[in-house]
py3Dmol code that shows the C-alpha trace and the ligand (Angstrom):
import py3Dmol

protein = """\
ATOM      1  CA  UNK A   1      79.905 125.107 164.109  1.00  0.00           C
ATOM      2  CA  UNK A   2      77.322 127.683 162.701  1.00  0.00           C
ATOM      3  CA  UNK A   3      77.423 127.775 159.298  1.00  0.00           C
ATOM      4  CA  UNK A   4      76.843 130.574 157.270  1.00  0.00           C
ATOM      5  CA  UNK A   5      75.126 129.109 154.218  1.00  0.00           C
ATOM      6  CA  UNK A   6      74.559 131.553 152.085  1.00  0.00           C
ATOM      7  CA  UNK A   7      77.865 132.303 151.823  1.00  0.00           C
ATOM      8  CA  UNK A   8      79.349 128.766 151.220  1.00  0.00           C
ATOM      9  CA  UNK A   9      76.467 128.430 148.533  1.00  0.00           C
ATOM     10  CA  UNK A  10      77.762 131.372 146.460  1.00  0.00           C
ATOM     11  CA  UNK A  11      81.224 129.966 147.087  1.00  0.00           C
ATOM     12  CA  UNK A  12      80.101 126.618 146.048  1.00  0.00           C
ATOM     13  CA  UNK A  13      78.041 128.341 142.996  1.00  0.00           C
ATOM     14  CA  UNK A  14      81.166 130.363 141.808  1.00  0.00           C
ATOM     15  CA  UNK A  15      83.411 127.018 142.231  1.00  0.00           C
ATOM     16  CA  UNK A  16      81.072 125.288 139.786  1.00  0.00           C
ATOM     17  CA  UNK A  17      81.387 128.360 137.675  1.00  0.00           C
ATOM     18  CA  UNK A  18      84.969 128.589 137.702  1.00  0.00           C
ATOM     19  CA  UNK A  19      85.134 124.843 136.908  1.00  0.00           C
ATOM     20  CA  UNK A  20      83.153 124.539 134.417  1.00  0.00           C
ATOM     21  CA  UNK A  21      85.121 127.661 132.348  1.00  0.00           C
ATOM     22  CA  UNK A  22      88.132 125.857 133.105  1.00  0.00           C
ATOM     23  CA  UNK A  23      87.094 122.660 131.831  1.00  0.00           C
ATOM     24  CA  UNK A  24      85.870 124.966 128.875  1.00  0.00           C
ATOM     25  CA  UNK A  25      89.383 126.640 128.098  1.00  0.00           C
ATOM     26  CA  UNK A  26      91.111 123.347 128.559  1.00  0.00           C
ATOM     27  CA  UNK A  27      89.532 122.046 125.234  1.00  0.00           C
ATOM     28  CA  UNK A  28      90.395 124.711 123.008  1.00  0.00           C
ATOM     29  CA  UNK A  29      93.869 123.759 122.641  1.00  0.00           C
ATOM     30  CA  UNK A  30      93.122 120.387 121.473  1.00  0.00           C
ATOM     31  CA  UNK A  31      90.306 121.914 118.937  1.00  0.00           C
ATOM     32  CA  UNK A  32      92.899 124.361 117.591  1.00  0.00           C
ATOM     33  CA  UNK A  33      95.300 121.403 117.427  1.00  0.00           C
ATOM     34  CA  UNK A  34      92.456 119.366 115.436  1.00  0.00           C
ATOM     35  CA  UNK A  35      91.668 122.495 113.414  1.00  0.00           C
ATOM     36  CA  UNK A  36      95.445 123.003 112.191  1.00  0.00           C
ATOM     37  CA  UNK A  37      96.136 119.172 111.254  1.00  0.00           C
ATOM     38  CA  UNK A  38      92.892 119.826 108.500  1.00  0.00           C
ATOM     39  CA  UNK A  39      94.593 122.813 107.738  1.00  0.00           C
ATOM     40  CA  UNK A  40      97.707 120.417 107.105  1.00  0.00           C
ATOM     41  CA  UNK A  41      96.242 117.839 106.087  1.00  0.00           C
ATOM     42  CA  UNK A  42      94.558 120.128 102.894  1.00  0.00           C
ATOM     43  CA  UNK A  43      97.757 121.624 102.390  1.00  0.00           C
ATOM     44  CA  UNK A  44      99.406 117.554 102.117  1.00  0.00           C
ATOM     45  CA  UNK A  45      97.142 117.321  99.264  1.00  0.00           C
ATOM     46  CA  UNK A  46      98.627 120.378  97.358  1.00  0.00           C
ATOM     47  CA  UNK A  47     102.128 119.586  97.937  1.00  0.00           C
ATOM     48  CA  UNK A  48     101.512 115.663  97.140  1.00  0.00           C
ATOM     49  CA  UNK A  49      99.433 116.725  93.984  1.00  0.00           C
ATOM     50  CA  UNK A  50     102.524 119.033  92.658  1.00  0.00           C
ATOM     51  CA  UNK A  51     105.069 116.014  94.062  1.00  0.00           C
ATOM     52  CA  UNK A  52     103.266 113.965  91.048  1.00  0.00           C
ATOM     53  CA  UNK A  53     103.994 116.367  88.526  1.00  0.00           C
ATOM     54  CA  UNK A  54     107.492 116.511  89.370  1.00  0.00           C
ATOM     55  CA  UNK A  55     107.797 112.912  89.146  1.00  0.00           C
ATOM     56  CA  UNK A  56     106.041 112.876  85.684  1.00  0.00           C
ATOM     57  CA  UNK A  57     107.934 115.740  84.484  1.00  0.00           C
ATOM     58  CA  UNK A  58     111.349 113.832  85.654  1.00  0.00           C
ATOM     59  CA  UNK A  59     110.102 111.116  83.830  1.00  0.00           C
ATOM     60  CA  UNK A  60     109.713 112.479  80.710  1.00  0.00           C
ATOM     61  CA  UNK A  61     113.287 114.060  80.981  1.00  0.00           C
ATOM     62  CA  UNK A  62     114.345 110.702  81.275  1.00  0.00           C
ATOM     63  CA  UNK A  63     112.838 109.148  78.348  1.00  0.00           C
ATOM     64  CA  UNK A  64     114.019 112.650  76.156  1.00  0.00           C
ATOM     65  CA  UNK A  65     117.181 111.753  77.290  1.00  0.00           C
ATOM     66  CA  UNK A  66     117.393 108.055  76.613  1.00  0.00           C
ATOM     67  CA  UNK A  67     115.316 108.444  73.123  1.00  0.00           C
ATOM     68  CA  UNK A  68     118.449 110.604  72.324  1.00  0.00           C
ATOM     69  CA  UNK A  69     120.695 108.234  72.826  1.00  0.00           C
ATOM     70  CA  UNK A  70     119.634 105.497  71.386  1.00  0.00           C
ATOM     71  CA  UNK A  71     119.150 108.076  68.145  1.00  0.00           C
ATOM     72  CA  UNK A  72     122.590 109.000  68.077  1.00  0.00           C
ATOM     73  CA  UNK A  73     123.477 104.808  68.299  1.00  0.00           C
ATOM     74  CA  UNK A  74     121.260 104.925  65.438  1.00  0.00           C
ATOM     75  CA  UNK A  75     122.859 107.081  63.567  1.00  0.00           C
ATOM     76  CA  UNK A  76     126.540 105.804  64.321  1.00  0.00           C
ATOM     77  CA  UNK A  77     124.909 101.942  63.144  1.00  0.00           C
ATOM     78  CA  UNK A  78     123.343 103.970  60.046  1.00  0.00           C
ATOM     79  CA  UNK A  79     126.801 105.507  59.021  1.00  0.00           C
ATOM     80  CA  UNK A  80     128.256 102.175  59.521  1.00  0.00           C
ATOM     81  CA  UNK A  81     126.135 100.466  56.860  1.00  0.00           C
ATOM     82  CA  UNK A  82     128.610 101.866  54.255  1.00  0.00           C
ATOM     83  CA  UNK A  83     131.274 101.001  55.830  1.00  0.00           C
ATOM     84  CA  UNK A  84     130.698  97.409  56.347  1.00  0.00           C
ATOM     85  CA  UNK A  85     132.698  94.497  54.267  1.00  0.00           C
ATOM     86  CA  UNK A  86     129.717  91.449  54.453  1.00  0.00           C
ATOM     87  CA  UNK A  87     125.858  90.684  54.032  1.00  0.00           C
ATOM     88  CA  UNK A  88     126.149  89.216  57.355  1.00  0.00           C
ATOM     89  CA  UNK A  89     127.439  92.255  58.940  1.00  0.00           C
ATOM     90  CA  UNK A  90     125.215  94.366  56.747  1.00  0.00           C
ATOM     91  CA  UNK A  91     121.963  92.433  57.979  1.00  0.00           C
ATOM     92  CA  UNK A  92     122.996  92.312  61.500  1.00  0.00           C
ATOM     93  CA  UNK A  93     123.242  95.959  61.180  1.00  0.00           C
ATOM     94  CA  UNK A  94     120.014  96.463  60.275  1.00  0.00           C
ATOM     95  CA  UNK A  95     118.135  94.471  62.700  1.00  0.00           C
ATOM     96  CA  UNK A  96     119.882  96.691  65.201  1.00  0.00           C
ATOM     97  CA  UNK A  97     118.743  99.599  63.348  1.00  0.00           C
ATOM     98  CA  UNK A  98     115.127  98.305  63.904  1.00  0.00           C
ATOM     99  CA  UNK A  99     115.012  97.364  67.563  1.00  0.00           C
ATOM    100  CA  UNK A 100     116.220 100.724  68.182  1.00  0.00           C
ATOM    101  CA  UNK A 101     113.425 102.275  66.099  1.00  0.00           C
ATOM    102  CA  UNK A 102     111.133 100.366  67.699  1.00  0.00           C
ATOM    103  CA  UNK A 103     112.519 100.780  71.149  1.00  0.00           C
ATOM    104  CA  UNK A 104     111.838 104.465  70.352  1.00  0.00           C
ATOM    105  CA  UNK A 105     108.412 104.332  68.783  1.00  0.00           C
ATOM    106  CA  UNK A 106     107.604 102.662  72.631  1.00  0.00           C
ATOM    107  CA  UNK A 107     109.626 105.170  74.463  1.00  0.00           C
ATOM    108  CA  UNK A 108     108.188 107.997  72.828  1.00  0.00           C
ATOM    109  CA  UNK A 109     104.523 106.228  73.331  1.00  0.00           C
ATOM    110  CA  UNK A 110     105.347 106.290  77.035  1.00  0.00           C
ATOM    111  CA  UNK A 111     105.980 109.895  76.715  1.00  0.00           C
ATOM    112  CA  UNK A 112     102.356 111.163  75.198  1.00  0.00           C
ATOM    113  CA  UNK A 113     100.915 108.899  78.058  1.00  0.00           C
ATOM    114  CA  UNK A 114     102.927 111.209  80.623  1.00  0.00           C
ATOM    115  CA  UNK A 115     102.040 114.311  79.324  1.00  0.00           C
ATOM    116  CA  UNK A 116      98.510 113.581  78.895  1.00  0.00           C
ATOM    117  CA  UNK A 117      98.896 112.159  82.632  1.00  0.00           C
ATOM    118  CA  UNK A 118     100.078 115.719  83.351  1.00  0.00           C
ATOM    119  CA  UNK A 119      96.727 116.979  82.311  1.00  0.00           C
ATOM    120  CA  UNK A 120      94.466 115.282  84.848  1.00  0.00           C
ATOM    121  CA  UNK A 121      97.540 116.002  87.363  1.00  0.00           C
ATOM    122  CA  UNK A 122      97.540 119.880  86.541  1.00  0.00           C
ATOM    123  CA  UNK A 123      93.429 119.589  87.144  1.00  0.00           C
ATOM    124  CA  UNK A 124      94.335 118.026  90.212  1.00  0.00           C
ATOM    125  CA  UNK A 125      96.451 120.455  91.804  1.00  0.00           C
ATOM    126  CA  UNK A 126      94.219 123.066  90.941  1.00  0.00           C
ATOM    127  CA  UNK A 127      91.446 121.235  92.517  1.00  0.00           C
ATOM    128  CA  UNK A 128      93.131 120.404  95.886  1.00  0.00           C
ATOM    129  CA  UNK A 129      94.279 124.072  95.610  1.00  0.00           C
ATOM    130  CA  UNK A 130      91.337 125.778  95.794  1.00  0.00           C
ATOM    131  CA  UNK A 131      90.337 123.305  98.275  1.00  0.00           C
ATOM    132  CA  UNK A 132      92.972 124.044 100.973  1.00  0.00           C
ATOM    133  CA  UNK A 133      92.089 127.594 100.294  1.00  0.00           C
ATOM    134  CA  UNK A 134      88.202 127.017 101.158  1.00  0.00           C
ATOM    135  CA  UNK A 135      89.566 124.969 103.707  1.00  0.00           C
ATOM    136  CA  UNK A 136      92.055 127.405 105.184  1.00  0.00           C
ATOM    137  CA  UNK A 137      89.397 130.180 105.206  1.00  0.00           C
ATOM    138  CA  UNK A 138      86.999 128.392 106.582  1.00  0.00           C
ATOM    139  CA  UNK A 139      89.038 127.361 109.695  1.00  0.00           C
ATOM    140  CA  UNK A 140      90.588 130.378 110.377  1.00  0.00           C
ATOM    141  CA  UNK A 141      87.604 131.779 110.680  1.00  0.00           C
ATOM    142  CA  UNK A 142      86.525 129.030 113.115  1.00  0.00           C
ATOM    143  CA  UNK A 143      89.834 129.255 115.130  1.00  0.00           C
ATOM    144  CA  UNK A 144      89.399 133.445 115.299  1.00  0.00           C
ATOM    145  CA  UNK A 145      86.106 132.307 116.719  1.00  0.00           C
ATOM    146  CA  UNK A 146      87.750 130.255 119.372  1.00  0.00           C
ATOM    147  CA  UNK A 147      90.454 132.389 120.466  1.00  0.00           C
ATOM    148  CA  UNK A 148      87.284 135.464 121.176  1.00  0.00           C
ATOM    149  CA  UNK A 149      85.726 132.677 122.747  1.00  0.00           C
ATOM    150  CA  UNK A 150      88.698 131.539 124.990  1.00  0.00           C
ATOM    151  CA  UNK A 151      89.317 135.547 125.562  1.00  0.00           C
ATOM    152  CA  UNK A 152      85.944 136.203 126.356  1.00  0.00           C
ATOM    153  CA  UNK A 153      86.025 132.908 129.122  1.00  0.00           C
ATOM    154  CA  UNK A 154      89.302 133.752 130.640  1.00  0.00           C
ATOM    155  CA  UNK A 155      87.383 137.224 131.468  1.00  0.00           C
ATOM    156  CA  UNK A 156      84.584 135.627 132.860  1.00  0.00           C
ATOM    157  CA  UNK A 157      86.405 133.605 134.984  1.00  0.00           C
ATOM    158  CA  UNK A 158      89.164 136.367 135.928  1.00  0.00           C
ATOM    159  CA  UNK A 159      85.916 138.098 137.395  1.00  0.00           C
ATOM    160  CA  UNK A 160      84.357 135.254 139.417  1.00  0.00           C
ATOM    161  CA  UNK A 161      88.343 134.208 140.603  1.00  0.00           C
ATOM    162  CA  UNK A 162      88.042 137.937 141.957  1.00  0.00           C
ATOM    163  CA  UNK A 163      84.271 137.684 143.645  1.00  0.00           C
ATOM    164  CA  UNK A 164      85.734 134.446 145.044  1.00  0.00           C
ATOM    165  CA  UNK A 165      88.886 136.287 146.179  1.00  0.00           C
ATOM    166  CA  UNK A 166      86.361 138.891 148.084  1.00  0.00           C
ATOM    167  CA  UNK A 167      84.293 136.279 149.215  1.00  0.00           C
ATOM    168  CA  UNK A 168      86.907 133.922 151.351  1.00  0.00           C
ATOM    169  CA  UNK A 169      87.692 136.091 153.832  1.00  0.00           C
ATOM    170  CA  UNK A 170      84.121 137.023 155.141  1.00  0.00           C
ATOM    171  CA  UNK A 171      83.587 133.428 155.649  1.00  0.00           C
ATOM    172  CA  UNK A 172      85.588 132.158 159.086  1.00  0.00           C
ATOM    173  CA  UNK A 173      88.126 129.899 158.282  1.00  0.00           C
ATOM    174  CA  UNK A 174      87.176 126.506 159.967  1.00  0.00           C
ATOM    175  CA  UNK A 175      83.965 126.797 157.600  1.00  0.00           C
ATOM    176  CA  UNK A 176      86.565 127.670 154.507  1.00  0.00           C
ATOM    177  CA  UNK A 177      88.599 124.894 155.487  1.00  0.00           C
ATOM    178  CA  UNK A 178      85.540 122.082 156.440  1.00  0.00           C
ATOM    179  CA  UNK A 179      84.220 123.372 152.991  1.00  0.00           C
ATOM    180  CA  UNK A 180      87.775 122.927 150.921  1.00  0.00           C
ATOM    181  CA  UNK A 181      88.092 119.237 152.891  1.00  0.00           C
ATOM    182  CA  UNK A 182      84.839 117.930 151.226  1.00  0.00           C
ATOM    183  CA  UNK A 183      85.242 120.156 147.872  1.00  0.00           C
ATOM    184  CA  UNK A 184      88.263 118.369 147.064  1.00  0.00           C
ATOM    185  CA  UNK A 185      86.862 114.881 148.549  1.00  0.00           C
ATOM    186  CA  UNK A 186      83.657 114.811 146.648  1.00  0.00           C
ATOM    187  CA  UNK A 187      84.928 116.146 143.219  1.00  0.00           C
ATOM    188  CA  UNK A 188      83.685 119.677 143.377  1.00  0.00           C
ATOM    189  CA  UNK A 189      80.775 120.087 145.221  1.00  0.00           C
ATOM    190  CA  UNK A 190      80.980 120.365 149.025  1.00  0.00           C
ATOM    191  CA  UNK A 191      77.128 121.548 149.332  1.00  0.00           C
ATOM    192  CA  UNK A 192      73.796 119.780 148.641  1.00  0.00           C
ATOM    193  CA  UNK A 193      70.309 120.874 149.045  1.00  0.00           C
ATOM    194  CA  UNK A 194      67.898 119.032 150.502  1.00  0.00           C
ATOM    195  CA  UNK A 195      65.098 118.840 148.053  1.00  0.00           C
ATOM    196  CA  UNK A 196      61.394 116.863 149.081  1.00  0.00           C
ATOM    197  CA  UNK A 197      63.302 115.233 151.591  1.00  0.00           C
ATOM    198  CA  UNK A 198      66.231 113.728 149.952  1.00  0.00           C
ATOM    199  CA  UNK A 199      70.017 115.053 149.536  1.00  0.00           C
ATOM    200  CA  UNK A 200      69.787 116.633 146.350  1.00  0.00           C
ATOM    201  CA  UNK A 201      73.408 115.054 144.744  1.00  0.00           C
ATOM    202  CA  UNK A 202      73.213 111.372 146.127  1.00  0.00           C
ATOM    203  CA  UNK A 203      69.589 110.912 146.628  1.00  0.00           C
ATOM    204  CA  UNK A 204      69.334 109.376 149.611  1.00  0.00           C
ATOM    205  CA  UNK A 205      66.275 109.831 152.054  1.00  0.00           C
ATOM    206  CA  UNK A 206      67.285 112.512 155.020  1.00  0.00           C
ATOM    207  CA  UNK A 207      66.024 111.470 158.324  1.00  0.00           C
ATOM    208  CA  UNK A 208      62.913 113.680 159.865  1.00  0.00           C
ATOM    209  CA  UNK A 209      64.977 114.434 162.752  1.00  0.00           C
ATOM    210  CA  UNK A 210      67.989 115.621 160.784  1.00  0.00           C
ATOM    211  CA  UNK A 211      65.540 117.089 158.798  1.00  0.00           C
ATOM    212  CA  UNK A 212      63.995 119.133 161.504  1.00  0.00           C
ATOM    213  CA  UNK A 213      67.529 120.349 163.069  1.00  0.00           C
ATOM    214  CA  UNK A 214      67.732 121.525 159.459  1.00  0.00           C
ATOM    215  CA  UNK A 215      64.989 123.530 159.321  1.00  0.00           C
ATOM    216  CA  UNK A 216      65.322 124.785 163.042  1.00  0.00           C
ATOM    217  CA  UNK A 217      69.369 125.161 163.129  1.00  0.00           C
ATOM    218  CA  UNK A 218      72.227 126.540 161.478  1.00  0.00           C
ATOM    219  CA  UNK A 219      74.329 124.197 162.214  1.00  0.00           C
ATOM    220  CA  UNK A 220      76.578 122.199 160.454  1.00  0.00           C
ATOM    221  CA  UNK A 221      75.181 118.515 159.208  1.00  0.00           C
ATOM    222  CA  UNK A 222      76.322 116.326 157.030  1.00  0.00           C
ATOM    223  CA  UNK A 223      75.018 114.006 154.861  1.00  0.00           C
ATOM    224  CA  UNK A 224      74.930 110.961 156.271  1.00  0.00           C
ATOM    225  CA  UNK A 225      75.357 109.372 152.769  1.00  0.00           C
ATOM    226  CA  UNK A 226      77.842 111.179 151.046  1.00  0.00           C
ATOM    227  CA  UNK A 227      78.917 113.319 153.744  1.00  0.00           C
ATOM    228  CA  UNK A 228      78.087 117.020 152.239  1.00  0.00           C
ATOM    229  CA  UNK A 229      77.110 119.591 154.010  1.00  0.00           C
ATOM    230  CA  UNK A 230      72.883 119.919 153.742  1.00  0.00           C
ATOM    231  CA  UNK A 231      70.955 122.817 153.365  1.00  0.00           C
ATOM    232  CA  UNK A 232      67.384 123.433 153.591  1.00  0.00           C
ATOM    233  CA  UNK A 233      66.730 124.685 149.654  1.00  0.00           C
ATOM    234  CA  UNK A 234      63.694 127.541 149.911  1.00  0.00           C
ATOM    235  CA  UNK A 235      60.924 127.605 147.547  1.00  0.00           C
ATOM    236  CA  UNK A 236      62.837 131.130 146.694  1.00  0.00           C
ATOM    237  CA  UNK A 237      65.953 129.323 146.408  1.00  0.00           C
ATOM    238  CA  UNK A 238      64.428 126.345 144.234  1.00  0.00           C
ATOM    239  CA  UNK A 239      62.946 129.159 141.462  1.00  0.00           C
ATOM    240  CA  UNK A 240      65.749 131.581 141.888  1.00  0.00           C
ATOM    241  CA  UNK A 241      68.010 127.921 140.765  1.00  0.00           C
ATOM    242  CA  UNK A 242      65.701 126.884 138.201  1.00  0.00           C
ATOM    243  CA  UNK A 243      65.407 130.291 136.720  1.00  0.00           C
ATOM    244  CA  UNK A 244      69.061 130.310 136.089  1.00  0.00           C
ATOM    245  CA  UNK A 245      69.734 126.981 135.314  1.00  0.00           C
ATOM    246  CA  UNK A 246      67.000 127.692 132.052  1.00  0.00           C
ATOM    247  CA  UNK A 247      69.101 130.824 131.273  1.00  0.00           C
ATOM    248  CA  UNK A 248      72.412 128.774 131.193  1.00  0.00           C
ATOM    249  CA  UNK A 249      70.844 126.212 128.914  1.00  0.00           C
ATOM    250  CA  UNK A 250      69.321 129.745 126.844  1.00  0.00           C
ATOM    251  CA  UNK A 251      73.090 130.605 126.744  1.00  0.00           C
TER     252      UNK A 251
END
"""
ligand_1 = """\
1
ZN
Zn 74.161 112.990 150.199
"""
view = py3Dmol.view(width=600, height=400)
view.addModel(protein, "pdb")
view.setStyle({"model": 0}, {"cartoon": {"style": "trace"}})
view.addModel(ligand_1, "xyz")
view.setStyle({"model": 1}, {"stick": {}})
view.zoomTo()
view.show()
């Protein structure tokens, strides 16, 4: 089989390509997943903040409500005083008359301690309020910036899926095929350049004969190692590479 190498390289080069924007728009879904359980989570604060307050607020109904009460039993045990026949009644009388007032004194104790409670709880709202809003902001803006992002990728690699549409049929199929086969094998890279005598990906040592049937053939050999297909990398080739790899990292 001839091969036609510089046509499975720029198949093999917009493979990698594709891949790695694929493997790029696969993780945005999980970052705008982690970006709206902060946005949640800030909001949890809020709601949890203002849950307090409700509490406290019930509370204090509660102890209006029961301080009331025990006033009005008050009052009925007041009335009663004139109404009753013996000391003994008279004094039992007015013990109750001052555990209740007492009972209220405490009661209505509890009740300055809630509202002043409600203070710092009304500060804390607020706080975790403006919060979640710098919050929110802040992460919408960073999840606008994904989605361009993830637009701008799903471009990119709509292009190269097209280049790589263009490309398969000028290559003959065995060589598509042969180059599929090991693509899939060898996780994603069917090609490897022999570079200062070694293959390039799993840097073992090429024989000089294989070597030389490199250099003087196109024909297909595989790496006797890991069993991709070799090709003799130019000095053009090896600055063309390097000169893009630098502008990828630039990127
Ligand atoms: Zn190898």
């Amino acid at each position: 089989m001839e091969i036609d190498f510089e046509k499975l390289i720029q198949l093999q080069q917009l493979d990698m390509e594709i891949r790695e924007l694929t493997l790029f728009l696969d993780g945005i879904p999980p970052q705008i997943e982690d970006i709206d359980k902060k946005i949640e989570e800030s909001a949890l604060l809020v709601a949890a903040a203002k849950e307090k307050m409700t509490g406290s607020q019930k509370k204090r109904r509660e102890l209006e409500s029961e301080v009331k009460d025990i006033k009005s039993q008050t009052g009925k045990y007041k009335r009663q005083l004139n109404e009753v026949k013996t000391n003994k009644e008279y004094t039992v009388l007015l013990k109750e008359i001052e555990e209740s007032e007492k009972r209220v004194d405490r009661l209505e104790e509890t009740f300055i301690a809630e509202m002043l409670l409600e203070d710092d709880i009304q500060k804390e709202i607020k706080t975790a309020g403006q919060k979640h809003a710098e919050t929110q902001a802040s992460l919408t803006k960073e999840k606008e910036a994904l989605s361009r992002k993830k637009r701008e990728t799903e471009e990119k690699a709509r292009v190269l899926g097209q280049r790589r549409e263009g490309l398969l049929p000028t290559i003959t199929a065995d060589q598509v095929n042969l180059y599929l086969k090991i693509f899939r094998k060898k996780g994603g890279t069917a090609l490897s350049p022999v570079k200062d005598d070694f293959c390039a990906l799993c840097h073992v040592r090429v024989r000089p004969q294989v070597l030389n049937e490199l250099l003087s053939t196109r024909k297909l050999i595989l790496c006797e190692n890991c069993g991709r297909i070799l090709y003799w990398r130019e000095q053009k080739d090896e600055a063309e590479a390097e000169a893009k790899e630098a502008e990828a990292k630039a990127d």
